[in-house]
CHARMM internal coordinates of N, CA and C (Angstrom, degrees):
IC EDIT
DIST 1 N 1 CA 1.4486
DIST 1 CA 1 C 1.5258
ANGL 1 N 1 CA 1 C 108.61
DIST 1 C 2 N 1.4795
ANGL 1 CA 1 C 2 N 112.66
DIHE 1 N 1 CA 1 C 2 N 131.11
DIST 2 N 2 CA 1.6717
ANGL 1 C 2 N 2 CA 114.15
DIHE 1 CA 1 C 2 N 2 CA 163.47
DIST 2 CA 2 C 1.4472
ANGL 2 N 2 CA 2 C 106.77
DIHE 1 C 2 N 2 CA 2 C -106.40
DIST 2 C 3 N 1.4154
ANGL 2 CA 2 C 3 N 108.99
DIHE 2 N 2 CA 2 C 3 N 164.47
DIST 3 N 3 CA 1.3738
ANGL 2 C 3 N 3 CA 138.24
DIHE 2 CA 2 C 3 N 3 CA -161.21
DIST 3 CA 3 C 1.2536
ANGL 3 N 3 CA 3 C 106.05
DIHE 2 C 3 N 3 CA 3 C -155.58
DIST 3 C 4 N 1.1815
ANGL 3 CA 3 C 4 N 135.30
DIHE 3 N 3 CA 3 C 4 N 16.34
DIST 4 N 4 CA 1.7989
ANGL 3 C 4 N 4 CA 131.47
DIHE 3 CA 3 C 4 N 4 CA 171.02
DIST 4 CA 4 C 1.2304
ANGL 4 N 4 CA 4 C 113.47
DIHE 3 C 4 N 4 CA 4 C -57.74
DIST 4 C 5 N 1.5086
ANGL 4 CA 4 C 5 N 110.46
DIHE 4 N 4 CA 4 C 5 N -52.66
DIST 5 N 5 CA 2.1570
ANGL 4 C 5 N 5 CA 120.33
DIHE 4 CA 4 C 5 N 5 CA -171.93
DIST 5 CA 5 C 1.3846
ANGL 5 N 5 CA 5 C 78.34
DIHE 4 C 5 N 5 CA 5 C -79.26
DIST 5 C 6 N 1.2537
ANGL 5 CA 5 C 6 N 148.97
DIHE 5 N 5 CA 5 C 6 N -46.14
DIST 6 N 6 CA 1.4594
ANGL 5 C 6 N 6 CA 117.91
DIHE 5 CA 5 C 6 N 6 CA -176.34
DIST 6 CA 6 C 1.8448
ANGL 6 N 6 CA 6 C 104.43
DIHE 5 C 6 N 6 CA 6 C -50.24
DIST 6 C 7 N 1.4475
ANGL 6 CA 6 C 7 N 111.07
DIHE 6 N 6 CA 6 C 7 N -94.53
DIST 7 N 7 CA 1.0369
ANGL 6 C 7 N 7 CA 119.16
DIHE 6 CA 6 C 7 N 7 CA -176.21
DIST 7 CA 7 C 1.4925
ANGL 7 N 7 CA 7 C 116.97
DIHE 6 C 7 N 7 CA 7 C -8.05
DIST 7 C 8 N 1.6131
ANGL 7 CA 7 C 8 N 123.87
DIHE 7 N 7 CA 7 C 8 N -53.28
DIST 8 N 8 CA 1.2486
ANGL 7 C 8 N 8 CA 118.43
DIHE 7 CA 7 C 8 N 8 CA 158.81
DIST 8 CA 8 C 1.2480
ANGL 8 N 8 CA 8 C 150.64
DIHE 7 C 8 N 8 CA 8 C -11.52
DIST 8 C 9 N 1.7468
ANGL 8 CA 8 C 9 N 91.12
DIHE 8 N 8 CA 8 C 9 N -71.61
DIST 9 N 9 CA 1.2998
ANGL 8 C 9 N 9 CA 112.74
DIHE 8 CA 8 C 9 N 9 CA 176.93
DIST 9 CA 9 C 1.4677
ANGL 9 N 9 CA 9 C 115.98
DIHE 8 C 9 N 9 CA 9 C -95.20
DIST 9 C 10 N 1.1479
ANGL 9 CA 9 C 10 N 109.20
DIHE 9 N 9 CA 9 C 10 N -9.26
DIST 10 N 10 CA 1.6991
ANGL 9 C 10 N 10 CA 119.43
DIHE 9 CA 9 C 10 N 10 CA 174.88
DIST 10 CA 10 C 1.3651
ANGL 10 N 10 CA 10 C 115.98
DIHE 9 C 10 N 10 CA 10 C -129.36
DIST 10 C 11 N 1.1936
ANGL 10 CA 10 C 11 N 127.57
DIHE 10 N 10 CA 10 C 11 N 70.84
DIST 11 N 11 CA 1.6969
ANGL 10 C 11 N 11 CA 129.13
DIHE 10 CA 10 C 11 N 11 CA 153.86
DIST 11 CA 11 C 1.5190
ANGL 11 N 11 CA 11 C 121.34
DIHE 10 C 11 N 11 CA 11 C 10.08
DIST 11 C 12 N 1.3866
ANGL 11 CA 11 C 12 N 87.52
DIHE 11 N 11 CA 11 C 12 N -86.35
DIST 12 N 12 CA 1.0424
ANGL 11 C 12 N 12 CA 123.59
DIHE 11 CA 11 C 12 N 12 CA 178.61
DIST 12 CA 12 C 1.9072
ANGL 12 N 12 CA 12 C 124.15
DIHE 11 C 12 N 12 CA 12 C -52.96
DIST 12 C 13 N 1.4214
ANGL 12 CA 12 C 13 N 103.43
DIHE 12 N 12 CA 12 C 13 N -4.75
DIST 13 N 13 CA 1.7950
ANGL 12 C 13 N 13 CA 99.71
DIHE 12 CA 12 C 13 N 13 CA -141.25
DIST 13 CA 13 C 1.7040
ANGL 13 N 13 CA 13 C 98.33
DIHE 12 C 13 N 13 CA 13 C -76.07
DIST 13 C 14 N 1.2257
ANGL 13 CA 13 C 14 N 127.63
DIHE 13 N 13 CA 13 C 14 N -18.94
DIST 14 N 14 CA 1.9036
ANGL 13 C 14 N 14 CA 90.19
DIHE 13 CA 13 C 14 N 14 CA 160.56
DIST 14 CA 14 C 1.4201
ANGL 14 N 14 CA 14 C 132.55
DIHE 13 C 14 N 14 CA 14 C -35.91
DIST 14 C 15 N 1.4884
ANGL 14 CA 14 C 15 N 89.02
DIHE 14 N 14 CA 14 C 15 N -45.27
DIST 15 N 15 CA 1.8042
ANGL 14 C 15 N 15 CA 99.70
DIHE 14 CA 14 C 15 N 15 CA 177.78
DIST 15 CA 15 C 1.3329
ANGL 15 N 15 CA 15 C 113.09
DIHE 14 C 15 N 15 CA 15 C -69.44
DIST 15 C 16 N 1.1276
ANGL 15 CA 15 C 16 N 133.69
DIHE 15 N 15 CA 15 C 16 N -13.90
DIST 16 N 16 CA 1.1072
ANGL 15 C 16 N 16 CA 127.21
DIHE 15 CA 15 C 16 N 16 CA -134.00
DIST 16 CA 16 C 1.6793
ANGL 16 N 16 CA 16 C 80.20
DIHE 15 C 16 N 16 CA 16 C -115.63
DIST 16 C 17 N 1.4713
ANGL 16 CA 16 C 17 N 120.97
DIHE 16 N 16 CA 16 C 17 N -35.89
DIST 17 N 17 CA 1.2974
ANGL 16 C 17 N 17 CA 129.06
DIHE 16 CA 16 C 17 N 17 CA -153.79
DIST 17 CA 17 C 2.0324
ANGL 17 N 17 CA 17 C 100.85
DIHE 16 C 17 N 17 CA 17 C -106.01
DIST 17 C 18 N 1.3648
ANGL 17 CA 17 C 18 N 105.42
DIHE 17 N 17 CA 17 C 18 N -7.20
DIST 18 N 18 CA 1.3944
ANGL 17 C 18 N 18 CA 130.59
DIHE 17 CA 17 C 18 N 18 CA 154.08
DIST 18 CA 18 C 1.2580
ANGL 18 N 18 CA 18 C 114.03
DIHE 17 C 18 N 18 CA 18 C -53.40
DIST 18 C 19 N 1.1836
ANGL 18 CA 18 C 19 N 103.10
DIHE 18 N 18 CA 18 C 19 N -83.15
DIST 19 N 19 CA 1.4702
ANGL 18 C 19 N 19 CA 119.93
DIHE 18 CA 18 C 19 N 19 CA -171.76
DIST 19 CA 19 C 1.9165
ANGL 19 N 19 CA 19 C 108.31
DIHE 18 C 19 N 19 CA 19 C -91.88
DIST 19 C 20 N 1.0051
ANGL 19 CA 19 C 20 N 135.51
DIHE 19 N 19 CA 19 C 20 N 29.58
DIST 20 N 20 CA 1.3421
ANGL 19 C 20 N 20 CA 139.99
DIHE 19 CA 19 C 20 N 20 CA 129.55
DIST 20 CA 20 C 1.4182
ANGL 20 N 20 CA 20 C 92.56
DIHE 19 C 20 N 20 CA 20 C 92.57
DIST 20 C 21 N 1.2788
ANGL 20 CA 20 C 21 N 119.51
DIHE 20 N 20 CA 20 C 21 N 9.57
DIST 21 N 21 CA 1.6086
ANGL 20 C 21 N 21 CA 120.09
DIHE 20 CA 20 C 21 N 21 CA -169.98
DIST 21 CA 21 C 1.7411
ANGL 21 N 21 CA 21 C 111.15
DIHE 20 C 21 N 21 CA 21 C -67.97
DIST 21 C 22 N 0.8183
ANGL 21 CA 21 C 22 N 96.58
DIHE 21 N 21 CA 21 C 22 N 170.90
DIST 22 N 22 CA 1.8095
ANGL 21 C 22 N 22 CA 114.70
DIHE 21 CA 21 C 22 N 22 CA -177.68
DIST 22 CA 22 C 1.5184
ANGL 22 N 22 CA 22 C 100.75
DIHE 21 C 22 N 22 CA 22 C -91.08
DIST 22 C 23 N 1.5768
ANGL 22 CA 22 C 23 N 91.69
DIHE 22 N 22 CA 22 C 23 N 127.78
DIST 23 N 23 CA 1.7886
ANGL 22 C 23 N 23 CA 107.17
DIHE 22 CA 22 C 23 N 23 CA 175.58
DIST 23 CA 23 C 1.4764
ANGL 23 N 23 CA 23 C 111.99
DIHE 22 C 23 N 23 CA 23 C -76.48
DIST 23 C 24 N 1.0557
ANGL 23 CA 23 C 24 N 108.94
DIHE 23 N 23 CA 23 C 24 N 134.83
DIST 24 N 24 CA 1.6344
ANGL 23 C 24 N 24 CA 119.18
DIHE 23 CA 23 C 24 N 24 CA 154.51
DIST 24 CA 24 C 1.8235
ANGL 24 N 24 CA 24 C 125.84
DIHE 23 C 24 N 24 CA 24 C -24.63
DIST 24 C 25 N 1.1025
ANGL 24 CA 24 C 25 N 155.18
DIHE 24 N 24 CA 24 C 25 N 87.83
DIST 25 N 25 CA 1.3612
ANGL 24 C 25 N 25 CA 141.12
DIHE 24 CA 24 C 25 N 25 CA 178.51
DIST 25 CA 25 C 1.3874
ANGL 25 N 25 CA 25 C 115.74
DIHE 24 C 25 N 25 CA 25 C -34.02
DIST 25 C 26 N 1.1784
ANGL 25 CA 25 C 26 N 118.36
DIHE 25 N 25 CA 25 C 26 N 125.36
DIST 26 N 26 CA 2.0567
ANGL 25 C 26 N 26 CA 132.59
DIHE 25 CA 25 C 26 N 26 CA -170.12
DIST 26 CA 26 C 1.6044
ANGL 26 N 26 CA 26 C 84.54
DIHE 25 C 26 N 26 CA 26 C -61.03
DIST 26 C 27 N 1.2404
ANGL 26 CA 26 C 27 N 115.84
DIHE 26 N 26 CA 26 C 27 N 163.99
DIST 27 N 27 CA 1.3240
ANGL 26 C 27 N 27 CA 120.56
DIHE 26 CA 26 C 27 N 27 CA 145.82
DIST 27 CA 27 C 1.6409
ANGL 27 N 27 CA 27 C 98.79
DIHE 26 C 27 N 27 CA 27 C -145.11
DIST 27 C 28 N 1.6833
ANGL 27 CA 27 C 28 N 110.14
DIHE 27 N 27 CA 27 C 28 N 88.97
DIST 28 N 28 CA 1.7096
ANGL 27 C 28 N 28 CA 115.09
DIHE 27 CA 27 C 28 N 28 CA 171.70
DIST 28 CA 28 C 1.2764
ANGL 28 N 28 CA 28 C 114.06
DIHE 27 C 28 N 28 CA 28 C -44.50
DIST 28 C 29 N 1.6967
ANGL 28 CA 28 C 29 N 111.56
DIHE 28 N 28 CA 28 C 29 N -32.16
DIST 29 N 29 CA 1.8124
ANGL 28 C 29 N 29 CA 94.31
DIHE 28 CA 28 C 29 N 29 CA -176.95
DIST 29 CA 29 C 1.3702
ANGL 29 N 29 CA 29 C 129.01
DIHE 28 C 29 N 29 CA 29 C -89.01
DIST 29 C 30 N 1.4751
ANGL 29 CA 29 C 30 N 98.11
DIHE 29 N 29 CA 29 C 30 N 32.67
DIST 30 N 30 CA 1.5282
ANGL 29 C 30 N 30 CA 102.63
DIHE 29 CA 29 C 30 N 30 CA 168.63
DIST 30 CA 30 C 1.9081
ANGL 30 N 30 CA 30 C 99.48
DIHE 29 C 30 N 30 CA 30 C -146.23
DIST 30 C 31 N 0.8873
ANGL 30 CA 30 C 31 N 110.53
DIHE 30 N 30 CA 30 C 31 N 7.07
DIST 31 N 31 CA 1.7137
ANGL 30 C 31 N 31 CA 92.87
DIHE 30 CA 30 C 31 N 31 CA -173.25
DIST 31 CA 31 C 1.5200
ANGL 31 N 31 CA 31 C 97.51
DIHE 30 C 31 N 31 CA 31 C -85.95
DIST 31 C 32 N 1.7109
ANGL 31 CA 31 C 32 N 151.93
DIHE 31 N 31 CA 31 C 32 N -8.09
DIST 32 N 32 CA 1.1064
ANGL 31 C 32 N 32 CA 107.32
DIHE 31 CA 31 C 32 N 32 CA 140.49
DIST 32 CA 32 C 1.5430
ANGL 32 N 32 CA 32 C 125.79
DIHE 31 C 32 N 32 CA 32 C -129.03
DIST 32 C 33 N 1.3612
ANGL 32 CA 32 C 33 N 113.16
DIHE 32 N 32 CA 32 C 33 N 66.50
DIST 33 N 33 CA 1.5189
ANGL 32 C 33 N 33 CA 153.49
DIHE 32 CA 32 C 33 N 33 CA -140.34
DIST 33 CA 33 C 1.8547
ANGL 33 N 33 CA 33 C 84.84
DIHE 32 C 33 N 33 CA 33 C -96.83
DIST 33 C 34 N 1.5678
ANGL 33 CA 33 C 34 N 119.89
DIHE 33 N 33 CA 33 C 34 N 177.66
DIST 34 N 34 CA 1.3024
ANGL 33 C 34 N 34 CA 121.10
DIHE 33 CA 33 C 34 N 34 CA 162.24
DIST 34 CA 34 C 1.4948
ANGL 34 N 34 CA 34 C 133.81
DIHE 33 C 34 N 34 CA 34 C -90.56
DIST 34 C 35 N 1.6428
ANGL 34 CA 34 C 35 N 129.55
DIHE 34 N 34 CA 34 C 35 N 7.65
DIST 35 N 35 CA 1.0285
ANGL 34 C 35 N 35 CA 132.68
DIHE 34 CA 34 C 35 N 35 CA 179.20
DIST 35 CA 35 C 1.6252
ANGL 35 N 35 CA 35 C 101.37
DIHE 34 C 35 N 35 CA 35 C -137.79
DIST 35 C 36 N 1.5545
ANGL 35 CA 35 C 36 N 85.34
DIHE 35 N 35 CA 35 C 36 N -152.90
DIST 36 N 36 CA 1.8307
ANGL 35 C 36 N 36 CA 103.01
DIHE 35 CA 35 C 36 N 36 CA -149.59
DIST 36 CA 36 C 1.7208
ANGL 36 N 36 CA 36 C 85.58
DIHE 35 C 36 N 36 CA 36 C -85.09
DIST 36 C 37 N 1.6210
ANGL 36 CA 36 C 37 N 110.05
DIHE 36 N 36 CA 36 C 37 N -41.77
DIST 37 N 37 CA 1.2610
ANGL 36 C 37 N 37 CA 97.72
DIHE 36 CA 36 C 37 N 37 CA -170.33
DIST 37 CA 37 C 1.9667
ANGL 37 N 37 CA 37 C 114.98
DIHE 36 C 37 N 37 CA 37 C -43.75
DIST 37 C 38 N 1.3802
ANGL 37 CA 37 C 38 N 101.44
DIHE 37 N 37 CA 37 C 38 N 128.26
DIST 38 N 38 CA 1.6599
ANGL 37 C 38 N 38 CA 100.01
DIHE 37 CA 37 C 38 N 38 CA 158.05
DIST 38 CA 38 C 1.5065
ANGL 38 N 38 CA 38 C 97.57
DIHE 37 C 38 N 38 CA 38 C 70.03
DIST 38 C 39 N 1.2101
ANGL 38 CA 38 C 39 N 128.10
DIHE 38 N 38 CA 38 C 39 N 33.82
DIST 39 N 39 CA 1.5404
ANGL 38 C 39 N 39 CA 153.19
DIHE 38 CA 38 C 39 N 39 CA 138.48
DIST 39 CA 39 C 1.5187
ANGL 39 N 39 CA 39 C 120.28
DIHE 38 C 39 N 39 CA 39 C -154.54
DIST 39 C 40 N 1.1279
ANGL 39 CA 39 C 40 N 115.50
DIHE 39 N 39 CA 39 C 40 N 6.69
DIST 40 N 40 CA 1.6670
ANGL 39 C 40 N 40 CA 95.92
DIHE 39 CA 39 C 40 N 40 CA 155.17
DIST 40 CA 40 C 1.6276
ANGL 40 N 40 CA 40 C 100.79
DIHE 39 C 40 N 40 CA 40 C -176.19
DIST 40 C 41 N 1.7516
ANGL 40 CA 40 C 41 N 90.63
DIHE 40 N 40 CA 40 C 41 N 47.21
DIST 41 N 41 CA 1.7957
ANGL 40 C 41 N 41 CA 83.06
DIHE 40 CA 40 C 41 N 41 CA 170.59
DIST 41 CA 41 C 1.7058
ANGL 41 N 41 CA 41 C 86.65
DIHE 40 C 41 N 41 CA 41 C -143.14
DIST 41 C 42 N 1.2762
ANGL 41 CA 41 C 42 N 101.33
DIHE 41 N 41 CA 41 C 42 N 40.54
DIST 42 N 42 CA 1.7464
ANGL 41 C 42 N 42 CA 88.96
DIHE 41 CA 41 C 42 N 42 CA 170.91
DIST 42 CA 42 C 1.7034
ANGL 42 N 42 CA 42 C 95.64
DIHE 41 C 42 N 42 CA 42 C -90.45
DIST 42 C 43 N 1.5836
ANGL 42 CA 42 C 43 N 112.00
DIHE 42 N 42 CA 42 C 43 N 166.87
DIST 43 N 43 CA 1.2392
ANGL 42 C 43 N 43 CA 111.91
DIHE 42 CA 42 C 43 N 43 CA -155.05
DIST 43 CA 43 C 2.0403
ANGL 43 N 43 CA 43 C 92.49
DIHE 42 C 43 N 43 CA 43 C -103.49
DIST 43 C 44 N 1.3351
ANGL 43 CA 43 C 44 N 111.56
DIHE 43 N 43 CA 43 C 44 N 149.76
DIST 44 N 44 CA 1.6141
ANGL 43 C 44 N 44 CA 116.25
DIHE 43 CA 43 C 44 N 44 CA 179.39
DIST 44 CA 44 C 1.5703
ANGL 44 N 44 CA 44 C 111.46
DIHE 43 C 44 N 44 CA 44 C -81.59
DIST 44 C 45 N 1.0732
ANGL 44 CA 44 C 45 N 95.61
DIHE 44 N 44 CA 44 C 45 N 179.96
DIST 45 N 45 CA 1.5845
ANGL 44 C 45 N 45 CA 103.75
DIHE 44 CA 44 C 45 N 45 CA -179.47
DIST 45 CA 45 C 1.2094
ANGL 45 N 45 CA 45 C 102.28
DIHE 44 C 45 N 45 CA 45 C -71.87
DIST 45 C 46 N 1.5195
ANGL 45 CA 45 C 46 N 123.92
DIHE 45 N 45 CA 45 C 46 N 137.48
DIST 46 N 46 CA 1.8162
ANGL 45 C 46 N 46 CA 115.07
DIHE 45 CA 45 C 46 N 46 CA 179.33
DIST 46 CA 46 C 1.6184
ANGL 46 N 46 CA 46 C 106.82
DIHE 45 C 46 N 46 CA 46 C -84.25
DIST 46 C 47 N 1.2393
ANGL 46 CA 46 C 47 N 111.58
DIHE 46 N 46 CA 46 C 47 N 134.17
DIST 47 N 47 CA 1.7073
ANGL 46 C 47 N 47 CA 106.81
DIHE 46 CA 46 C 47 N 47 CA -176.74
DIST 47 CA 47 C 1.2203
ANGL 47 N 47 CA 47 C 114.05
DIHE 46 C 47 N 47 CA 47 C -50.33
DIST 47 C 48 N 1.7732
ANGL 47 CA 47 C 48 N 128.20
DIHE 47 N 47 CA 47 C 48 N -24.38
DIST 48 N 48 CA 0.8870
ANGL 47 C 48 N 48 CA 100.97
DIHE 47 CA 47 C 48 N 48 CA 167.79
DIST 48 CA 48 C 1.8282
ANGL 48 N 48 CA 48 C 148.14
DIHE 47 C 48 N 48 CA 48 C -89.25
DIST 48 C 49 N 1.2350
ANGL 48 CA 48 C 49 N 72.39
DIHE 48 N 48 CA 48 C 49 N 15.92
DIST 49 N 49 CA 1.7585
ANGL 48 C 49 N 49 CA 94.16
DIHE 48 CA 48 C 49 N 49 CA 177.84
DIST 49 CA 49 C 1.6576
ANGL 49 N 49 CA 49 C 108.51
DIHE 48 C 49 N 49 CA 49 C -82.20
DIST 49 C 50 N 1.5964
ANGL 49 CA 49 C 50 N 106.13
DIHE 49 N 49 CA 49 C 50 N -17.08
DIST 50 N 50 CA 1.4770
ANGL 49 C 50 N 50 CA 106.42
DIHE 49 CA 49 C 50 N 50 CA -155.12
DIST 50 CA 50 C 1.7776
ANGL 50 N 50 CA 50 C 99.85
DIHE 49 C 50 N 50 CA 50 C -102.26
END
COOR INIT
IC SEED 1 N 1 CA 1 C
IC BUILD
């Protein structure tokens, strides 16, 4: 099993895949693009979900 476009779009996604939560939507046409967008503005798990 891979988990890279997870990891991507989900930081967080052990936790995320812990607690049964809902993944982030990938967006491939930016994960290896030249900025932050769509590598480091996907959003985290909200604490209160956790």
């Amino acid at each position: 099993a891979a988990f890279g476009r997870d990891y991507i779009a989900n930081p967080d996604l052990a936790e995320r895949l812990r607690l049964g939560a809902d993944l982030n939507a990938q967006r491939p046409e930016l994960f290896y693009g030249g900025g932050a967008e769509g590598y480091t503005d996907y959003p985290a798990l909200a604490s209160s979900a956790r």
